[in-house]
Structure formats: structure tokens, C-alpha cells
C-alpha positions as a Markdown table, in Angstrom:
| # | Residue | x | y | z |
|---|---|---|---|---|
| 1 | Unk | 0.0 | 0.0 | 0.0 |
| 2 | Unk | 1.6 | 2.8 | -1.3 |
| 3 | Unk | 1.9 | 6.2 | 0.8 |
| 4 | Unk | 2.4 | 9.9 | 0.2 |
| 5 | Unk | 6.2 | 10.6 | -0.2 |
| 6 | Unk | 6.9 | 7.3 | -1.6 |
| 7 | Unk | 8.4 | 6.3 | -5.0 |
| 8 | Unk | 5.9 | 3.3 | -6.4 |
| 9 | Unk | 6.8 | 3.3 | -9.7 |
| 10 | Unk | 4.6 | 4.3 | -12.4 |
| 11 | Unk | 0.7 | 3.2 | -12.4 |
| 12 | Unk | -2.7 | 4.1 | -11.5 |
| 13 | Unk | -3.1 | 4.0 | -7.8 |
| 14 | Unk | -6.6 | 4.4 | -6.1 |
| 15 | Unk | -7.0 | 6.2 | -2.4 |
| 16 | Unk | -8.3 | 4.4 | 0.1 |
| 17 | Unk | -10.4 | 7.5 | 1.3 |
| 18 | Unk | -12.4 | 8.3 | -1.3 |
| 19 | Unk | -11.6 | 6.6 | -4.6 |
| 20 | Unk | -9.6 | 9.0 | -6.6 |
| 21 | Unk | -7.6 | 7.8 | -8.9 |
| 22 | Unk | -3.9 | 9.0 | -8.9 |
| 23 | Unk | -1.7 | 8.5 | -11.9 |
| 24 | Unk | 2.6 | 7.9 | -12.0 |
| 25 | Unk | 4.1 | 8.8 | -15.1 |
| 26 | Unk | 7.4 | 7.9 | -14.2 |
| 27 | Unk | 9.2 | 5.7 | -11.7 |
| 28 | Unk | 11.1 | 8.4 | -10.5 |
| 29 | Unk | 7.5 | 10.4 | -9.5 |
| 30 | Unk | 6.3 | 10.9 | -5.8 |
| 31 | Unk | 3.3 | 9.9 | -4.3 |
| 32 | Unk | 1.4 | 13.1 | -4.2 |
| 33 | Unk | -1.4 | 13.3 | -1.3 |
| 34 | Unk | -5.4 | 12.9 | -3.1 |
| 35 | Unk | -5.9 | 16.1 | -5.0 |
| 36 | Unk | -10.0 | 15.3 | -4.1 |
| 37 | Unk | -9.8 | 14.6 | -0.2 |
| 38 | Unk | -6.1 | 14.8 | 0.8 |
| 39 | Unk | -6.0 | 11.2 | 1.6 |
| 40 | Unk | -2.6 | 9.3 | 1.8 |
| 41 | Unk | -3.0 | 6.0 | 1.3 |
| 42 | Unk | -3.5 | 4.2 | -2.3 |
| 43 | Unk | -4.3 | 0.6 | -3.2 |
């Protein structure tokens, strides 16, 4: 479960909050927090 400030790699993550979907271009990009409820935890 990836976090805010973390380095996934690229994909679509999901927040656990409220659903938004977040998506990495690059493996080098950092988990921003939700830009819909701030959340900071993605599945």
C-alpha cells in the first residue's frame, strides 16, 4: 500500500479514502497526497 512521499513506480493508484484515482508517469514520480480529499494511502 503505497503512501504519500513514496516512489511506487509508475501506475494508477486508487486512495483508500475516497476513490480517486492518482496516476505515475514515471518511476522516479512521488506519491502526491489525493488532490480530491487529501487522503494518503492508495491501493
Amino acid at each position: 500500500m503505497p503512501t504519500t512521499g513514496e516512489k511506487p513506480g509508475e501506475g494508477t493508484y486508487t486512495c483508500t479514502n475516497c476513490g480517486q484515482q492518482v496516476t505515475l508517469d514515471d518511476d522516479s514520480d512521488t506519491m502526491p497526497p489525493c488532490p480530491k480529499c487529501g487522503g494518503t494511502e492508495y491501493n
